[in-house]
C-alpha positions in Angstrom: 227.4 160.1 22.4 226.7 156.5 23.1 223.3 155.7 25.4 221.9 152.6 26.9 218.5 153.3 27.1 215.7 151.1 28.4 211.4 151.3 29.7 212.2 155.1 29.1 215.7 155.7 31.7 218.6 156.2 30.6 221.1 153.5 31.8 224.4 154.3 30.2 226.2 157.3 28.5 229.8 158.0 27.5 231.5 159.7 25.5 232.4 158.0 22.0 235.9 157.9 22.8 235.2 156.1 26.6 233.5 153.4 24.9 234.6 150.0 23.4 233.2 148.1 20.5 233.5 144.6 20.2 231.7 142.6 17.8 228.8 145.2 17.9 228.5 145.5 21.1 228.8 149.0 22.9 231.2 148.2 26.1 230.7 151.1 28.5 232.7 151.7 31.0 231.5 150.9 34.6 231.6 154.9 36.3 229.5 155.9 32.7 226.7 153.4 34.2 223.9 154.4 36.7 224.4 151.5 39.2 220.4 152.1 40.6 219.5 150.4 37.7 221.6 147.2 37.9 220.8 144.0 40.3 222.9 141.5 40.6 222.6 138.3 38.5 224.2 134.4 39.5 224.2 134.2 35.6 227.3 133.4 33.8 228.4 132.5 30.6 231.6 131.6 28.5 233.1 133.1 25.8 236.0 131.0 24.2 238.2 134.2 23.2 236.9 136.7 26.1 236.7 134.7 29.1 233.2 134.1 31.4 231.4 136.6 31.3 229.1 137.8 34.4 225.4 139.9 34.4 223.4 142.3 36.3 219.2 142.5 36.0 217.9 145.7 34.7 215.5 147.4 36.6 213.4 150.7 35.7 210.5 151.7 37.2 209.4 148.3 39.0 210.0 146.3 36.0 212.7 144.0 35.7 215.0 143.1 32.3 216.8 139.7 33.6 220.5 139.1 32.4 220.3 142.2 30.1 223.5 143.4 30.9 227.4 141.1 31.2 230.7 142.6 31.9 233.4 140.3 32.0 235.2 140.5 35.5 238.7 139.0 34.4 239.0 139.0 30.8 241.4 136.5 28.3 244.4 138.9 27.3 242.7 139.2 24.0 240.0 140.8 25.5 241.7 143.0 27.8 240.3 146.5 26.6 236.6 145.4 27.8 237.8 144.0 31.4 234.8 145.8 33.7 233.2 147.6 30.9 229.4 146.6 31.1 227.4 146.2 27.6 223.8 145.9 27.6 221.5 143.7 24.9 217.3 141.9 25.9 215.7 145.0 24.4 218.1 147.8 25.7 218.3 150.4 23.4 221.8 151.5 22.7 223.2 153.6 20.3 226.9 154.7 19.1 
């Protein structure tokens, strides 16, 4: 079952078949994600085949991972099947 798992909490889990993988990333999708841990971001960043992509702060116990998780808000047709999935990377552990 894949987990996002950072400073101990576990962030995200879904079942394998909930779950998309895109260029080794783990896309979870957003009702698989404990929301208490994510704070919004103004960071954005482009992606030439997936659209621009958005992030939320991670925050576990009073310490804060900045940008360490993007979703991409209105995906490129070609990236369709992550649209509002979430995928997590700055030292989040995930596994598939």
């Amino acid at each position: 079952m894949p987990k996002a798992i950072w400073n101990g909490a576990v962030i995200a889990e879904a079942s394998a078949d909930e779950v998309e993988i895109v260029e080794q990333n783990v896309y979870f999708p957003a009702e698989r994600v404990k929301r208490e841990y994510l704070k919004d971001s103004s960071h954005t960043t482009l992606c030439p085949w997936k659209g621009v992509a958005s992030y939320y702060d991670v925050e576990v116990n009073g310490q804060l991972n900045r940008n360490a998780a993007w979703f991409y808000p209105a995906a490129k047709d070609a990236a369709k099947a992550i649209e509002g999935r979430i995928a997590f990377w700055h030292g989040v552990e995930v596994s598939r």
